[in-house]
C-alpha positions as CSV (number, residue, x, y, z in Angstrom):
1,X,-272.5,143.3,-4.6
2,X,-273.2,139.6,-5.1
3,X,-276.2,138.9,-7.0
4,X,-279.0,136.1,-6.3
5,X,-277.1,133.2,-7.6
6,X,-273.8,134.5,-5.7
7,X,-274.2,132.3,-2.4
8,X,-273.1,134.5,0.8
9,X,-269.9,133.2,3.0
10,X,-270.2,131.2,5.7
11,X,-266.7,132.1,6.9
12,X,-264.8,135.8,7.0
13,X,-260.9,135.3,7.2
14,X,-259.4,138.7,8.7
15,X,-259.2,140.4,5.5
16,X,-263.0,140.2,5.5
17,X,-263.2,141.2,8.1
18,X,-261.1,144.2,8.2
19,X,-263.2,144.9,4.9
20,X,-266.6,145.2,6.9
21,X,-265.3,146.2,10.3
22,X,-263.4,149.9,10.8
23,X,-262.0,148.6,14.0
24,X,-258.2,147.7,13.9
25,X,-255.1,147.0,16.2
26,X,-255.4,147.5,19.0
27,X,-259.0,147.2,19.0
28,X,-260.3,144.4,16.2
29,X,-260.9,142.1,18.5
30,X,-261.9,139.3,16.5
31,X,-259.1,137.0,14.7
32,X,-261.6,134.8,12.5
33,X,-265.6,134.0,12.1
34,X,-267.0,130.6,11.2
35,X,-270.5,129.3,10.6
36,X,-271.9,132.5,9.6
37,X,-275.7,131.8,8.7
38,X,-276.9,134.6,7.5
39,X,-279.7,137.1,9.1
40,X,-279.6,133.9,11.9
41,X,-276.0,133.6,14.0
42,X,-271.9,133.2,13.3
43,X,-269.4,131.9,15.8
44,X,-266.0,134.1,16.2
45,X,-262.6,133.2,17.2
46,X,-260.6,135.7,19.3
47,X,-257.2,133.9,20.1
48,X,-256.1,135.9,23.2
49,X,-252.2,136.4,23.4
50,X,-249.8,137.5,26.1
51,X,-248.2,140.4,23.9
52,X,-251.4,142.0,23.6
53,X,-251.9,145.6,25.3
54,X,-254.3,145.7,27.9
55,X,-252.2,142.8,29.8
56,X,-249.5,145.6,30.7
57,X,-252.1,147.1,33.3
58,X,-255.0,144.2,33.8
59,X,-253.4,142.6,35.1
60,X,-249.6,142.9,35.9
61,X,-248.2,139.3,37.1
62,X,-252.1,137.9,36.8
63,X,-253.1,138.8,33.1
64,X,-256.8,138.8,32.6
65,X,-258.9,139.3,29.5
66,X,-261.4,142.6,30.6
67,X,-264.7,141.6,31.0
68,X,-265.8,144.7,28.7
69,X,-263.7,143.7,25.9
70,X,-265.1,140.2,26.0
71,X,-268.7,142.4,25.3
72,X,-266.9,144.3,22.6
73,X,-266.0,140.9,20.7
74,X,-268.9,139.3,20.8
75,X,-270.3,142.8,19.3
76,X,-267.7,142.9,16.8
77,X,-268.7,139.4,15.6
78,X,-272.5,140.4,14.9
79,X,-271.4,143.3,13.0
80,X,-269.1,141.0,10.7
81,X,-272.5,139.0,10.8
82,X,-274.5,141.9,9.9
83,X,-271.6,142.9,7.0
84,X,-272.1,139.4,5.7
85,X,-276.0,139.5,5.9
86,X,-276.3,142.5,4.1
87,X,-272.9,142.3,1.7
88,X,-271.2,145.7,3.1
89,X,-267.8,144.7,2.6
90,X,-266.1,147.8,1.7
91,X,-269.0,149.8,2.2
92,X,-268.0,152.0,5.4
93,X,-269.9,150.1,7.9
94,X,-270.1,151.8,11.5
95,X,-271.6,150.2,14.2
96,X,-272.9,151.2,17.6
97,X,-274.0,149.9,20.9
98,X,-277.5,151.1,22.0
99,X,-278.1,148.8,25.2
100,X,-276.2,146.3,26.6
101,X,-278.3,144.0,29.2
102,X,-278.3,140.7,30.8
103,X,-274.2,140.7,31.6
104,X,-272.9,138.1,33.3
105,X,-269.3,137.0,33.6
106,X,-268.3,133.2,34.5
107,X,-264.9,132.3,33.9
108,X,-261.6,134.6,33.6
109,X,-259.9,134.7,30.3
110,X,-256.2,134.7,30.1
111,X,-253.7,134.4,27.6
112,X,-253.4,131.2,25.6
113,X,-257.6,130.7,25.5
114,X,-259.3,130.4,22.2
115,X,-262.3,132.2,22.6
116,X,-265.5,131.2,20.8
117,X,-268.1,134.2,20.3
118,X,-271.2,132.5,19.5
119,X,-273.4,135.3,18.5
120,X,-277.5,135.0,17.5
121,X,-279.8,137.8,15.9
122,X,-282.6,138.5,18.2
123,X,-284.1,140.7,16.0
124,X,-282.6,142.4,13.1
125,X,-282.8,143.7,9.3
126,X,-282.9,147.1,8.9
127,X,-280.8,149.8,11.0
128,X,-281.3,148.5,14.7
129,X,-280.6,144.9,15.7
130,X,-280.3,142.9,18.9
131,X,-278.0,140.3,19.7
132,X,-277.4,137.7,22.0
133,X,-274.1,136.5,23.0
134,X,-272.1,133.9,24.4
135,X,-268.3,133.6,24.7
136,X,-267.0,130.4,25.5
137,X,-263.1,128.7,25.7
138,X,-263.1,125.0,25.1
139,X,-266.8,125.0,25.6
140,X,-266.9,126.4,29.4
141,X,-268.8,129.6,29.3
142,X,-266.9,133.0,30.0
143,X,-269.7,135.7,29.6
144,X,-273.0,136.1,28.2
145,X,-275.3,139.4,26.7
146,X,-278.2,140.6,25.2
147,X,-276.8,144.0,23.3
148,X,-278.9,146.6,20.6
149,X,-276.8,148.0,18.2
150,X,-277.4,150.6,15.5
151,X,-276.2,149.6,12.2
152,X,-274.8,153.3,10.3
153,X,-275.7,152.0,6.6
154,X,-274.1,153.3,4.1
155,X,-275.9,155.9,1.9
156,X,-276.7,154.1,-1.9
């Protein structure tokens, strides 16, 4: 637990976020976050690969990134947000979608895109939070969302 004087990070490196998160391969779909700001926003960095395993059925010969797990990132990014925010590294965090609204997709993602998962906290601080999201690769936007998600706190 870091204490007053103990200034949050403003960056999680995977084993961060593999400490907040209970996702893992081959569903943590975020690599690395950056300019976390606590309670406020963070940008994530998914780094989309040809050996991953969705591209064995989505598609063969025309790989594209599924729209839904483009949603999934940009959730997975306010959680590490929230894990930050609220220091639950190692603390069990689940987290769950409540709504998802305002989808819209723009531009495929294939293999070899940086994605940037710019997520902002709508309203948040206690067990329910909503989010909006947009993912971008080299600054040409790919999707966008407003999502809810319930926060499952640990017990103290």
């Amino acid at each position: 637990m870091t204490d007053a004087a103990t200034p949050l990070p403003t960056t999680a490196d995977i084993d961060l976020i593999q400490r907040i998160l209970p996702h893992r391969y081959p569903f943590l779909l975020v690599d690395k976050v950056r300019d976390i700001v606590p309670n406020q926003s963070a940008v994530g960095i998914k780094c989309v690969t040809m050996n991953e395993p969705q591209f064995q059925g989505h598609f063969p010969g025309k790989p594209v990134f599924p729209g839904v797990q483009i949603i999934e990132a940009l959730a997975q990014t306010s959680g590490i947000l929230v894990g930050v925010s609220m220091d639950l590294a190692d603390k069990n965090l689940l987290v769950y979608f409540m709504g998802i609204d305002a989808v819209k997709f723009r531009r495929m993602v294939v293999p070899g895109d940086v994605m940037e998962l710019h997520v902002t906290v709508k309203r948040g601080g206690g067990k329910v939070w909503k989010f909006e999201g947009r993912a971008t690769v080299d600054g040409e936007l790919c999707a966008q969302a407003e999502f809810t998600a319930m926060m499952d706190l640990p017990k103290a």
